[in-house]
SELUM-925767 format. One line per field, with one value per residue (C-alpha): residue number from 1; y, x, z; residue in one letter. Coordinates in Angstrom, 2 decimals, decimal comma. Layout:
<atoms>
num	NUM:...
north	Y:...
east	X:...
up	Z:...
residu	A:...
</atoms>
This chain:
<atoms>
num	1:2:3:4:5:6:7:8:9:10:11:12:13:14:15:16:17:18:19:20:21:22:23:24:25:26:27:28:29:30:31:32:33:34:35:36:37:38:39:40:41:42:43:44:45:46:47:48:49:50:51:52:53:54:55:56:57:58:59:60:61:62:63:64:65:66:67:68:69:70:71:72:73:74:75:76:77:78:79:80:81:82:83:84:85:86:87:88:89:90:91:92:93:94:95:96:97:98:99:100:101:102:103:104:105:106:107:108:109:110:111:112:113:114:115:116:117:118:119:120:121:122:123:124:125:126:127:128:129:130:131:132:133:134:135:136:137:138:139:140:141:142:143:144:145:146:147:148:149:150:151:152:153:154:155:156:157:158:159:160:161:162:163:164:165:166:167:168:169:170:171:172:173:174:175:176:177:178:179:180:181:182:183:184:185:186:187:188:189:190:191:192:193:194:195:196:197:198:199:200:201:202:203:204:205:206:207:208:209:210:211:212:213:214:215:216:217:218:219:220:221:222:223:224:225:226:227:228:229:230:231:232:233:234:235:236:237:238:239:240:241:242:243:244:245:246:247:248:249:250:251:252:253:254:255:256:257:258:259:260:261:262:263:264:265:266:267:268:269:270:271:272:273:274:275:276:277:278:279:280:281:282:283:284:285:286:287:288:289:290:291:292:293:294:295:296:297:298:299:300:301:302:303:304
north	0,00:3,24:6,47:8,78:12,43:11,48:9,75:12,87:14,86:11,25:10,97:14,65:13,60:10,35:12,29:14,73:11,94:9,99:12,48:13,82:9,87:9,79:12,81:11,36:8,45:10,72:13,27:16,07:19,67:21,39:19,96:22,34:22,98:19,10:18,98:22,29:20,52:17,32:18,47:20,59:17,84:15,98:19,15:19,33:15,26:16,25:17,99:14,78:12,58:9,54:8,67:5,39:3,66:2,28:4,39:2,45:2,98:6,80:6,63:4,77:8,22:9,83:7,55:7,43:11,56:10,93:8,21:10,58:13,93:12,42:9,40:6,96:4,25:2,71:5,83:3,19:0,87:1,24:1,67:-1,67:-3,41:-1,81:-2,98:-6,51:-6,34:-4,96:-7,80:-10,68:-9,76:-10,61:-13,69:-16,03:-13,96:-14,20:-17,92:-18,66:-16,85:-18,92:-22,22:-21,61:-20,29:-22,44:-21,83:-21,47:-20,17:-17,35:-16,09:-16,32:-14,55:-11,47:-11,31:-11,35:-8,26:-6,34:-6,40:-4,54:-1,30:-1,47:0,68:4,09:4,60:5,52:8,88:7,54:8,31:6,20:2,68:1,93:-2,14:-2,81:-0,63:-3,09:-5,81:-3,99:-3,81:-7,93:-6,36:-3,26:-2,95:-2,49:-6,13:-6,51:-10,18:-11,15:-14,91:-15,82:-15,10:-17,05:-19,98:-19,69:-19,75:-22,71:-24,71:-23,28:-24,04:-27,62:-28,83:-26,16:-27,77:-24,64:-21,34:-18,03:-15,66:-11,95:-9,68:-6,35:-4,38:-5,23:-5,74:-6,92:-10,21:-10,81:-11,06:-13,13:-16,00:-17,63:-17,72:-19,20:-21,72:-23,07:-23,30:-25,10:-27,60:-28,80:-30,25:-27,20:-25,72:-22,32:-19,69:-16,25:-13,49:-9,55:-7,46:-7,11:-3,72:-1,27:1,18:2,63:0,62:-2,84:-6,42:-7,69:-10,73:-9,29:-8,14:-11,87:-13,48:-11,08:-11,54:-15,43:-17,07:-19,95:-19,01:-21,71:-20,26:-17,20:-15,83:-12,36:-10,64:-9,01:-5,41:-2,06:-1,14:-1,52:-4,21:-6,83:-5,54:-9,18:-7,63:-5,85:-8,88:-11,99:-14,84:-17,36:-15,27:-14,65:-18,77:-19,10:-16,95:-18,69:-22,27:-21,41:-23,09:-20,12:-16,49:-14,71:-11,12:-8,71:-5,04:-1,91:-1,67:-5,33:-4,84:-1,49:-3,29:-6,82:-5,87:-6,78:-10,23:-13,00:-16,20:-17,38:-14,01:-13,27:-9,39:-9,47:-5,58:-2,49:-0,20:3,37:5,93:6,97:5,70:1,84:2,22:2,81:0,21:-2,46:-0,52:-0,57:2,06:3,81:2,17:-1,29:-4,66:-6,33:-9,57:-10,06:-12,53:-11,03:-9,04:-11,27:-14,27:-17,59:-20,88:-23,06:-25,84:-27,19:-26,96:-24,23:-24,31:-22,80:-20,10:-20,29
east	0,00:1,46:1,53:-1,26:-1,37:-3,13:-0,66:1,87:-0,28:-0,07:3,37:3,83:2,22:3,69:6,94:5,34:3,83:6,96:9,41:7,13:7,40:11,27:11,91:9,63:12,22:15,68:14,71:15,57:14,36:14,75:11,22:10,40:13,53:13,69:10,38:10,88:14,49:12,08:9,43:11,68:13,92:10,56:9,21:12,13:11,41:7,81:8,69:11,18:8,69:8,54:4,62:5,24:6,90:4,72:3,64:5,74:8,92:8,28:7,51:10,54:12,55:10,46:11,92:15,43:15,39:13,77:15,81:18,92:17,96:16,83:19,29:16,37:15,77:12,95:10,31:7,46:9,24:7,71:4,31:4,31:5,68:2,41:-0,13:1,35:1,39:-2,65:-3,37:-2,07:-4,25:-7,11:-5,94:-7,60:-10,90:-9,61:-9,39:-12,56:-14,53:-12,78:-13,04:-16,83:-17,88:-20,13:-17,71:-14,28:-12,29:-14,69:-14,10:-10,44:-10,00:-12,42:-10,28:-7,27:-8,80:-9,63:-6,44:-5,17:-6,28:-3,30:-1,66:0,23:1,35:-2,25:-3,93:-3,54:-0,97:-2,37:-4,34:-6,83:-6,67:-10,23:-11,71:-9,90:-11,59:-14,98:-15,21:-15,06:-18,67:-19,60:-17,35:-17,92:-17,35:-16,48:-15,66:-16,02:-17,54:-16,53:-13,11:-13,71:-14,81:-10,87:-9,62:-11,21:-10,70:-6,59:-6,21:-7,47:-4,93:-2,21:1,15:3,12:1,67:3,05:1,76:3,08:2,53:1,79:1,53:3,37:0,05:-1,79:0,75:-1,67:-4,65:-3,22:-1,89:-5,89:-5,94:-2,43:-2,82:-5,90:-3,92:-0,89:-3,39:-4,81:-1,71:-0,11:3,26:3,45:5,80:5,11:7,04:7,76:10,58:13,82:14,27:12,27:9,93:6,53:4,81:5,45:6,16:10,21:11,48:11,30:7,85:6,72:8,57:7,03:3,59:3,72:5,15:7,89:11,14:11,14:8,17:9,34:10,75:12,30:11,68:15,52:13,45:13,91:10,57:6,46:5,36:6,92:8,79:10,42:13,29:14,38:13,98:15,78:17,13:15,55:11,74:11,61:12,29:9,15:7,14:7,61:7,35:3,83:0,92:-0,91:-0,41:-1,60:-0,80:-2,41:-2,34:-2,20:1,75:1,29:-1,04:0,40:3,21:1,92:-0,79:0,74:2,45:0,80:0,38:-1,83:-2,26:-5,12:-5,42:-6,80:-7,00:-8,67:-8,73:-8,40:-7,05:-8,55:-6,26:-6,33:-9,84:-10,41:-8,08:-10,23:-13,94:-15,04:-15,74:-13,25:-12,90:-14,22:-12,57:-11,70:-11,02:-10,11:-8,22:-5,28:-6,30:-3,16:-4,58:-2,79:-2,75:0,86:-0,20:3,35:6,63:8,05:11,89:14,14:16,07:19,34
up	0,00:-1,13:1,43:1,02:1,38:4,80:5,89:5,95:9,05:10,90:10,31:11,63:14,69:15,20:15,78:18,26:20,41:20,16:20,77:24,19:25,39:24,18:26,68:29,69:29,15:28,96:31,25:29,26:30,20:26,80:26,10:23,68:21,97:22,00:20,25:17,93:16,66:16,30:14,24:12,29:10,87:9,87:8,48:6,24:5,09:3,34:-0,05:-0,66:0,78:-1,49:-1,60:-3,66:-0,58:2,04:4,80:7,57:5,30:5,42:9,36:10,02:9,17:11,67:14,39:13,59:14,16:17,37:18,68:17,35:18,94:22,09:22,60:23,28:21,18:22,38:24,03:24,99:26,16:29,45:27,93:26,38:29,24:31,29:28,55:28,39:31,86:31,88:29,09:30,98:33,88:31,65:29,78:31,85:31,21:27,45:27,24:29,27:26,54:23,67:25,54:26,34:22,94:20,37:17,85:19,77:16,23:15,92:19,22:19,43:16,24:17,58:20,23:18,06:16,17:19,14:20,53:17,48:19,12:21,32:18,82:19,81:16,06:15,23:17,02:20,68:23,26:25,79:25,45:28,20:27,74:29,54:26,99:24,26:25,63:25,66:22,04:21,55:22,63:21,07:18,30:14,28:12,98:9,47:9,17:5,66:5,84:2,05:3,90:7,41:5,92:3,17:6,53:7,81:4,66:4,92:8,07:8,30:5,79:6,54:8,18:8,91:10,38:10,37:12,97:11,96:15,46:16,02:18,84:22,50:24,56:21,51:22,06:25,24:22,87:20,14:22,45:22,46:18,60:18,76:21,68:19,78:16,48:18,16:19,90:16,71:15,67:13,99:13,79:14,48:14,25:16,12:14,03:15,79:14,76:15,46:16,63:19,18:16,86:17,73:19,99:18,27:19,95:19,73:20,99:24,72:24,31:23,26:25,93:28,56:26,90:27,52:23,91:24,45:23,43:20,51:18,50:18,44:15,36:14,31:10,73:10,78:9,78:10,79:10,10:11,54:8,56:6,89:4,02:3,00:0,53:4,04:6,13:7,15:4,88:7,81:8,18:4,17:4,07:6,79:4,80:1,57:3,38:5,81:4,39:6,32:7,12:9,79:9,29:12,52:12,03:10,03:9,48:8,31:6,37:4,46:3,88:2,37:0,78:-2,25:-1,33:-2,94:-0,76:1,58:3,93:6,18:7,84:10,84:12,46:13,51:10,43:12,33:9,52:6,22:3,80:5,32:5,82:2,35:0,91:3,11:1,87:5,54:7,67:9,73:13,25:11,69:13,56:9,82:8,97:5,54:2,67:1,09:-2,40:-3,42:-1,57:-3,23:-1,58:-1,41:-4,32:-3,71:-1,35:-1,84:-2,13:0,40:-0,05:-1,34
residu	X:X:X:X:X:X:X:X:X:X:X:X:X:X:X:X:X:X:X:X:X:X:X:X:X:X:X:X:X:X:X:X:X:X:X:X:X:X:X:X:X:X:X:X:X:X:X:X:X:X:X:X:X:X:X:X:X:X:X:X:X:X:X:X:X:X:X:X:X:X:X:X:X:X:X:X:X:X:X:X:X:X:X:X:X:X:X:X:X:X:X:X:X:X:X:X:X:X:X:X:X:X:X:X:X:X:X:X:X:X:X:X:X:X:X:X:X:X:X:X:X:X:X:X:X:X:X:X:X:X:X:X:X:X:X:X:X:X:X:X:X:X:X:X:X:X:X:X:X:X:X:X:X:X:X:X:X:X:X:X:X:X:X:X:X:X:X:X:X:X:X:X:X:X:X:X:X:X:X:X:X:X:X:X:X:X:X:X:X:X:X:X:X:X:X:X:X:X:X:X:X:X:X:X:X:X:X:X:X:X:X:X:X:X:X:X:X:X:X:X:X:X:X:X:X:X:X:X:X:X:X:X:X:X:X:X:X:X:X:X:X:X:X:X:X:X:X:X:X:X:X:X:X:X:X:X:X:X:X:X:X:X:X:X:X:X:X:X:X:X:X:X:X:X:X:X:X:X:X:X:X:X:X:X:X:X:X:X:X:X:X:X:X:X:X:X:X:X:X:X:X:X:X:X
</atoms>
């Protein structure tokens, strides 16, 4: 998905929100300056700005001039650790809803979906996680069936799973979809990336969240999606070897859009320009196919 003209005032503020949590963090007291010096250099991005990359290529800019002018590399890191921390106080609620549902794959991918709110790269600077879990109640579904019942069919005869993360927090909410795919006989493979940016889940932030060490695997990106030429020789290989793709989020999303294979987008669509690309309302809980969607006929061959 290329970067809109929308995206550029969410970018803008991406890099005011992040550079306020950067100097909670550091402790510096040239706020403003801090910020002025901050906005400035991403001021200066926009007339270069190129609009045919995708939108978390262009935000990933944003963050290196904040980490660089504030000396913080990760600002939420203590956010995320207090909305896993929040989440995993109602996981057992979580999983008690999923094992006492009619139709336990249903619920556990709702809850999947909702957790996607849990996302400080949109227009939030704080996430209230109880209010996450209230919209598994009173949210906007749009849950293409044609596309639940692909998934169904996929996932029955699928061998190899690839779950792409999100959000640190939104980990909490994915482990009952997970769980319930690993105990019907399926490998799967939890992916988050390999370095702190926005609010997304690394290695650490899976770990805290409750994933096993061993299913745990890192893209090898700098940046909040999947763009595969920037990624790892050993995720690219899981990728092109998972029978089914689980891809949660907007950054995801943006950035795979175009991938063919056998990719599901599970996520909260909460700007214009993703909104649009999915035909659903602003604020809609989406679970879609892939516009690309292809299933694996064959093995694929690894990677050389």
């Amino acid at each position: 998905m290329r970067t809109k003209l929308d995206c550029i005032p969410c970018i803008m503020n991406q890099a005011l929100r992040a550079g306020r949590a950067a100097l909670n963090v550091s402790g510096i007291e040239e706020r403003e300056h801090t910020l002025r010096a901050i906005m400035n250099r991403v001021a200066m991005l926009i007339p270069g700005m190129d609009l045919s990359k995708t939108p978390p290529e262009v935000a990933s800019e944003v963050y290196e001039i904040v980490s660089k002018l504030t000396g913080v590399k990760d600002p939420y890191e203590r956010v995320k650790m207090n909305h896993i921390d929040k989440a995993l106080e109602i996981y057992p609620k979580l999983k008690e809803i999923v094992q006492s549902s009619e139709d336990k794959l249903l619920m556990a991918l709702k809850i999947a979906i909702i957790g996607n709110a849990i996302d400080l790269g949109s227009l939030a600077d704080e996430i209230e996680v109880l209010e996450v879990f209230n919209e598994l109640f009173r949210g906007k579904w749009m849950l293409d069936e044609e596309a639940l019942k692909l998934f169904r069919e996929v996932l029955e005869s699928a061998e190899k799973v690839l779950y792409i993360a999100d959000n640190a927090g939104e980990t909490v909410f994915d482990r009952p979809l997970f769980e319930l795919i690993v105990e019907n006989g399926k490998k799967v493979k939890y992916a988050v990336r390999s370095y702190s940016i926005v609010n997304d889940a690394t290695r650490e932030d899976a770990l805290r969240s409750g994933f096993p060490e061993e299913v745990i695997i890192e893209t090898g990106s700098k940046y909040a999606g999947v763009l595969l030429e920037d990624c790892s020789q050993k995720f690219r290989r899981a990728f092109k070897n998972a029978d089914l793709i689980i891809a949660k989020g907007q950054g995801n999303f943006e950035t795979l859009s175009h991938e063919r294979g056998p990719i599901f987008f599970l996520l909260k669509a909460k700007c214009r320009p993703v909104a649009t690309a999915l035909n659903v309302p602003i604020g809609s809980l989406v679970f879609k196919a892939s516009p690309n969607f292809t299933r694996r006929e064959v093995p694929m061959n690894t990677l050389s």
